[in-house]
LOFILO-492582 format. One record per atom (N, C-alpha, C, O): residue in three letters; z, x, y. Coordinates in steps of 0.1 Angstrom, whole numbers, plus 5000, padded with zeros to 4 digits. Layout:
N
ALAZXY ...
//
This chain:
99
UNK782796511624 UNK783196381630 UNK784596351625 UNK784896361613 UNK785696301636 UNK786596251632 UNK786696121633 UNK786796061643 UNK786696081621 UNK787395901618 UNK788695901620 UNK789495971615 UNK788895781628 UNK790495731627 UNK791395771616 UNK792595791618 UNK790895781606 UNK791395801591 UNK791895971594 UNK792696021585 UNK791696031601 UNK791696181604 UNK792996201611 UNK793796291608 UNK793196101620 UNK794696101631 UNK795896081623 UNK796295961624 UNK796596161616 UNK797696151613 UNK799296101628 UNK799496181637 UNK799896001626 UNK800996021635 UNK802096021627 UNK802195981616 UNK803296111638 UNK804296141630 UNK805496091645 UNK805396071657 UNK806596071634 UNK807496021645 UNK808796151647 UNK809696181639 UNK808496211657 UNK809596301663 UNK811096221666 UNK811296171678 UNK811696211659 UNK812996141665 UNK813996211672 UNK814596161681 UNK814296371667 UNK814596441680 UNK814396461690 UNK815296501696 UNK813296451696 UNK812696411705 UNK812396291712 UNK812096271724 UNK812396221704 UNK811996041708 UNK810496011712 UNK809995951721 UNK809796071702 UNK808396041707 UNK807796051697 UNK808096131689 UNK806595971694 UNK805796011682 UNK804196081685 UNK803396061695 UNK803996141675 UNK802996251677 UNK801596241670 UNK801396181659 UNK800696301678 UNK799396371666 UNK799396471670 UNK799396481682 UNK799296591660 UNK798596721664 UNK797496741658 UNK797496711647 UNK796396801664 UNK795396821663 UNK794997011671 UNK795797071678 UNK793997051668 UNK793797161672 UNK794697241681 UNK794497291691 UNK795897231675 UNK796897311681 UNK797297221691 UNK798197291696 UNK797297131696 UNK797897031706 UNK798296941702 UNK797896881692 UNK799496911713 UNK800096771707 UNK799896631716 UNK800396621728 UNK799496551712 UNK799296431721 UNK800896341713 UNK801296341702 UNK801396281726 UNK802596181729 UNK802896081731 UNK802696061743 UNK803695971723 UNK804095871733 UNK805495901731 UNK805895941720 UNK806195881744 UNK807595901744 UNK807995751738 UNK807095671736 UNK808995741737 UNK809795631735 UNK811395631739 UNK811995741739 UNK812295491743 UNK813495541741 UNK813995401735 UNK813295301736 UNK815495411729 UNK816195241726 UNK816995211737 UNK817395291746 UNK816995141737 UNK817595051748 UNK818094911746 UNK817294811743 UNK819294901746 UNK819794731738 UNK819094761724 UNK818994871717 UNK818694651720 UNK818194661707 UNK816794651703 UNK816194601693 UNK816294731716 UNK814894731717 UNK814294881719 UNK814894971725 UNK813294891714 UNK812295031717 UNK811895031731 UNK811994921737 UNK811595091736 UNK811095111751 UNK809395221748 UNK809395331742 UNK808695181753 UNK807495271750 UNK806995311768 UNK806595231777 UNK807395461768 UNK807795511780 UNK806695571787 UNK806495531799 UNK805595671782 UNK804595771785 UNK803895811773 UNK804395871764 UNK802195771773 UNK801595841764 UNK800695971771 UNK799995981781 UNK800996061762 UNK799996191773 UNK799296221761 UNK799896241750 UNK797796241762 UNK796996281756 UNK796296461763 UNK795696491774 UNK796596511754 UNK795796681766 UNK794296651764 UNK793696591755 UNK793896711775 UNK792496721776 UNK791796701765 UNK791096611762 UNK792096831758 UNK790896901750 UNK790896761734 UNK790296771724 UNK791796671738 UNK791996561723 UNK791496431733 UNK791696321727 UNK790896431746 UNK790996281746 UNK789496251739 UNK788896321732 UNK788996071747 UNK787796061734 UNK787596041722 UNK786496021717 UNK788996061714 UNK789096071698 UNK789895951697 UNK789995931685 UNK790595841705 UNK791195741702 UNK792595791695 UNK793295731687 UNK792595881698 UNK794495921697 UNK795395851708 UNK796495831703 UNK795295831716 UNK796195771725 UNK796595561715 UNK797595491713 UNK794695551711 UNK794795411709 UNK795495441694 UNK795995331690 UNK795695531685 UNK796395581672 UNK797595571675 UNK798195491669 UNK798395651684 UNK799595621688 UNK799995521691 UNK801095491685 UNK799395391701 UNK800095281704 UNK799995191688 UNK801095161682 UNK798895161682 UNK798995111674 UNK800595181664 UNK801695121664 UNK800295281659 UNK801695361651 UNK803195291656 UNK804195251650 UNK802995291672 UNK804395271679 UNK804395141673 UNK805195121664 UNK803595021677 UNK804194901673 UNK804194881656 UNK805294851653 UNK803594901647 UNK803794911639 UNK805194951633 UNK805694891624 UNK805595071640 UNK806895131637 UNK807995031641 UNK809095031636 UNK807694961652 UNK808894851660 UNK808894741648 UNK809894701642 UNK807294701644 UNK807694591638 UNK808594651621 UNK809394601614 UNK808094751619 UNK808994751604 UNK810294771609 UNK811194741601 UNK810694801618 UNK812494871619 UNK812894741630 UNK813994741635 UNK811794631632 UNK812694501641 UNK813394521647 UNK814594501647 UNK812494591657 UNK812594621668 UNK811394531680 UNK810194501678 UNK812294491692 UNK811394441698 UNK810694511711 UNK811394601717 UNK809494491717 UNK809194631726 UNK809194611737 UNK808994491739 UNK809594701750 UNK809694661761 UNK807994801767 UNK807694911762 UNK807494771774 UNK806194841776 UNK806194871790 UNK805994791799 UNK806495001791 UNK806795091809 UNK805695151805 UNK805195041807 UNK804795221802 UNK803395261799 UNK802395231799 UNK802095141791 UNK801395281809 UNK800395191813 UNK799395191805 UNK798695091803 UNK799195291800 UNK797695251782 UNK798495181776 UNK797895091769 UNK799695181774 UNK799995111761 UNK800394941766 UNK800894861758 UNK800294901778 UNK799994761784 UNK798494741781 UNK797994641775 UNK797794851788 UNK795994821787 UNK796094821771 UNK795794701768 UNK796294891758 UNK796194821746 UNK796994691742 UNK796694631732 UNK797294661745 UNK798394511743 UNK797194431749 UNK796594351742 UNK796794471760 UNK795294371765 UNK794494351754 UNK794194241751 UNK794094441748 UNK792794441735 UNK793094401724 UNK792394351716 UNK794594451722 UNK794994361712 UNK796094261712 UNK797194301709 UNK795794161714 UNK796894051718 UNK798194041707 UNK799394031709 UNK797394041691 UNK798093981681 UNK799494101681 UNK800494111673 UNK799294171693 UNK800594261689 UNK801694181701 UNK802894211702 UNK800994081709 UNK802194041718 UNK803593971713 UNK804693991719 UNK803393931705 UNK804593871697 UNK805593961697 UNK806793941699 UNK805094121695 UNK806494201698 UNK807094251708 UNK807994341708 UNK806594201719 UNK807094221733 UNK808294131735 UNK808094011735 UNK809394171737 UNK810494131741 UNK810294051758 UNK810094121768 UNK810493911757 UNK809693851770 UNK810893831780 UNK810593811792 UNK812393851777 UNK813193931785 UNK812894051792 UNK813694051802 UNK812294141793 UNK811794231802 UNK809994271803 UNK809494381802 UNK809294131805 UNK808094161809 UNK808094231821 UNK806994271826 
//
């Protein structure tokens, strides 16, 4: 069984995306800056990892990461709009200049 506690994320900054790897695969959320804001662009989870709440591992990681580096988020990604739904308490970091 994997627990949440199992999903390590890591932040690729050469790349602009942050990661989990798991069984040889890598699940993604891209990211880019823009102004003085994060932009959270595409989460792709592969097949063989969905189900495990990696996707919901990553958005949480991304805003987390915005709020320590004060950064505010602009959200072009459609799971990571559907988690902002479930979790509200993260709305505060949405930059309301580009809802």
């Amino acid at each position: 069984m994997h627990g949440m506690n199992a999903i390590t994320v890591t932040n690729n900054t050469a790349q602009q995306q942050f990661e989990v790897h798991q069984d040889g695969e890598v699940a993604t959320l891209v990211y880019r800056f823009y102004k003085n804001d994060i932009a959270f662009m595409h989460t792709e989870v592969p097949p063989a990892l969905e189900n495990r709440g990696i996707a919901s591992a990553l958005a949480k990681y991304a805003f987390e990461w915005a709020k320590e580096n004060d950064k505010k988020v602009m959200v072009y990604c459609p799971f990571v709009a559907l988690y902002l739904k479930r979790h509200p308490e993260y709305n505060e970091q949405v930059d309301t200049n580009y809802r």
